[in-house]
N, C-alpha and C positions, 0 to 999 in steps of 0.2 A: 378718984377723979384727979383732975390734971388743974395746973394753976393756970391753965385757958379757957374762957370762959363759951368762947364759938368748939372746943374739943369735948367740954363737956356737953355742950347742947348737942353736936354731933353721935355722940356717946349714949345718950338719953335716947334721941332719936330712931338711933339703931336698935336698941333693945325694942321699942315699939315696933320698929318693921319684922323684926323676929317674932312678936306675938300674932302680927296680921300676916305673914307667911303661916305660922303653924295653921293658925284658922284658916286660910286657904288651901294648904293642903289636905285638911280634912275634908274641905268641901272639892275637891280633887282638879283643883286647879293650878297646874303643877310650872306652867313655862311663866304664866304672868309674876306668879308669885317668887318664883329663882328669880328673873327679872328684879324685881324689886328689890328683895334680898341683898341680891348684889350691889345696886346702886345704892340702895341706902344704908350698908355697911361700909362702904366705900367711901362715902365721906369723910369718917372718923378716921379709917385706917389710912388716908391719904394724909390726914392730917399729922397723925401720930407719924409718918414717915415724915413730915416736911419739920418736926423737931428735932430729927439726925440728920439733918442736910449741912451738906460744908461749904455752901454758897448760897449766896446769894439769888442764882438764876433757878437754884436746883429747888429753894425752896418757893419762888415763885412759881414753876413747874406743878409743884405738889399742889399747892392752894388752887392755882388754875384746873388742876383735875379735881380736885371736891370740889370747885364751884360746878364743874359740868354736870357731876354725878347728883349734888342737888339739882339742878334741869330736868336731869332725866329720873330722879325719882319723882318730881314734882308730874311728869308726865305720866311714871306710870301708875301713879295716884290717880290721876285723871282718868284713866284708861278705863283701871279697876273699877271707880264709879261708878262710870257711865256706861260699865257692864255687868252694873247691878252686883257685881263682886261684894262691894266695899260701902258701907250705910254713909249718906251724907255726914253725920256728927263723924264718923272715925278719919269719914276723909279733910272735914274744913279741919282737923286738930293734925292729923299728919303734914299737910299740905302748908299751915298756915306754918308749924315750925319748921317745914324745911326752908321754906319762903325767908321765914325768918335768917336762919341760918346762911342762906343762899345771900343774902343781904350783908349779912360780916364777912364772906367772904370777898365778897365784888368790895368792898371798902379797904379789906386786908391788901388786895391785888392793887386798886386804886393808889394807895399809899405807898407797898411796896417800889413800884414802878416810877411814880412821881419821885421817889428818894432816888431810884434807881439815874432816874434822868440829872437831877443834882450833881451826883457823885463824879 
């Protein structure tokens, strides 16, 4: 784990969407689940990249794409749902932490940008 506390929840997140793809591909649901996959690995690795940034714009850049990629895994949480894919309990606990998450980032950007406008 990492000494950021929004990388780890990212982190943690990610390993759950990897255990609700595998069950999805068992039940042979293959594009929603890549979907997912994607976005919700993507957070973490957006973030681990905005730790080797050598400015200031490049790491707003990064935080600004894991917020989006939470969005859109919050959506295809939704999706999965309401397509009977995904049991209510797995989805309020994915959903609520990415929400969660999704929320340190808009605050990290928040702040970023407010310093940016200072400077």
């Amino acid at each position: 784990m990492s000494n950021s506390k929004v990388f780890d929840k990212a982190y943690l997140l990610a390993l759950e969407i990897i255990k609700v793809y595998k069950v999805l591909v068992e039940r042979n649901e293959f594009i929603m689940s890549k979907q997912l996959l994607r976005c919700g690995t993507s957070i973490g690795a957006n973030l681990a990249e905005a730790n080797g940034v050598i400015s200031n714009a490049d790491f707003s850049a990064k935080v600004s794409i894991a917020y989006k990629e939470g969005l859109e895994t919050k959506n295809g949480l939704s999706l999965l749902k309401d397509s009977n894919y995904i049991g209510e309990h797995d989805y309020k606990k994915l959903h609520n932490d990415t929400d969660e998450i999704s929320k340190m980032l808009f605050a990290i950007l928040k702040t970023t940008r407010i310093n940016k406008k200072k400077t």
